[in-house]
C-alpha positions as CSV (number, residue, x, y, z in Angstrom):
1,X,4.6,13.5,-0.9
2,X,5.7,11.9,2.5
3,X,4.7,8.9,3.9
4,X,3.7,10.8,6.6
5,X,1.2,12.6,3.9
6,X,0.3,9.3,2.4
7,X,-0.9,8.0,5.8
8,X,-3.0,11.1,7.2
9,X,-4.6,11.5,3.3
10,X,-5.4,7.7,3.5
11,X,-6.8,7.7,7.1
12,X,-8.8,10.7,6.3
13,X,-11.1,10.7,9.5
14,X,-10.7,6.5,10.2
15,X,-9.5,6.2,13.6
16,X,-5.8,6.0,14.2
17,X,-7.0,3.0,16.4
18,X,-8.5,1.2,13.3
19,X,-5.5,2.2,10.9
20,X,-2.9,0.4,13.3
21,X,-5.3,-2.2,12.9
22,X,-5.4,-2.4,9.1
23,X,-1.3,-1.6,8.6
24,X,-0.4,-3.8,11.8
25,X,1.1,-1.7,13.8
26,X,1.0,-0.2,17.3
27,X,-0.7,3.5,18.0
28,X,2.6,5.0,19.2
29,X,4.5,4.0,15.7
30,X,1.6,5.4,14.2
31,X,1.7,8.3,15.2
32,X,5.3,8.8,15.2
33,X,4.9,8.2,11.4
34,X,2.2,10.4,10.9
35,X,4.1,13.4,12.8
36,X,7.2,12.7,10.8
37,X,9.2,12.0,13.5
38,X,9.7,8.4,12.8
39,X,9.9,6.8,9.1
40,X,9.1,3.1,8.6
41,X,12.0,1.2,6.7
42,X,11.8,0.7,3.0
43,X,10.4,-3.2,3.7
44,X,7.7,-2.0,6.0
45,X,6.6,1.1,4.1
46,X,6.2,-1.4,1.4
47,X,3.7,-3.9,3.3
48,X,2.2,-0.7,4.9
49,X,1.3,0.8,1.7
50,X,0.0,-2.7,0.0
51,X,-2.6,-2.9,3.2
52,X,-3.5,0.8,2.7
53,X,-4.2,-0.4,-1.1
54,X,-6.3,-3.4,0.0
55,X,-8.2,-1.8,2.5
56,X,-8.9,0.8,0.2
57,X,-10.3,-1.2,-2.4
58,X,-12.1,-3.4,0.1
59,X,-10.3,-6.5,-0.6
60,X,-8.2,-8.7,1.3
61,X,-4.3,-8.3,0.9
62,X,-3.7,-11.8,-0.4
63,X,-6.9,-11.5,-2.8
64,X,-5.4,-7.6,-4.1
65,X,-1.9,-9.4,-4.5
66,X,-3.1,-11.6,-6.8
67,X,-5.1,-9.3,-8.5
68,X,-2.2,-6.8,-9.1
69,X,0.1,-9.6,-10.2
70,X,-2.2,-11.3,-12.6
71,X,-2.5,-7.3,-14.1
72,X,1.2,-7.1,-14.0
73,X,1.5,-10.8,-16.3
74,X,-0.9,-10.0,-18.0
75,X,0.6,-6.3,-19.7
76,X,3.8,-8.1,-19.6
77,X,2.9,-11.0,-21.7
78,X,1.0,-8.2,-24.2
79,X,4.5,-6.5,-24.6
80,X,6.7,-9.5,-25.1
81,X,4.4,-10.7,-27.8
82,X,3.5,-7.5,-29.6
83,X,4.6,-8.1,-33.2
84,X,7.9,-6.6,-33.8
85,X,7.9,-3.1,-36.1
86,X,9.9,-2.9,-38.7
């Protein structure tokens, strides 16, 4: 799937207006993204889709960071101290 795919599935019928809002940026590199015509580098793809996430889940960015990190130490910790098969 495209980003350009990602976008228009995640904006459903939301206003362009309000999305540029949410993934801070202007309506004209909006739309270039959503046409396909202009791709956001890796960096800003990256922020772009962890504000799609938030907004989604109806949480602030910072607050569904912290979330997804704590989920991430937490699995991580299980793994480095599941008891070792022999």
């Amino acid at each position: 799937m495209t980003f350009a795919q990602e976008l228009k599935i995640w904006r459903g019928e939301m206003r362009q207006k309000n999305a540029c809002d949410i993934i801070g940026v202007s309506l004209p590199t909006l739309k270039s993204w959503e046409q396909g015509v202009n791709r956001p580098n890796e960096l800003t793809m990256c922020e772009a889709r962890w504000r799609m996430a938030a907004f989604k889940n109806g949480e602030p960015l910072q607050v569904y960071k912290a979330k997804y990190l704590a989920i991430i130490q937490q699995v991580s910790s299980e793994i480095i101290n599941r008891p070792k098969s022999t």
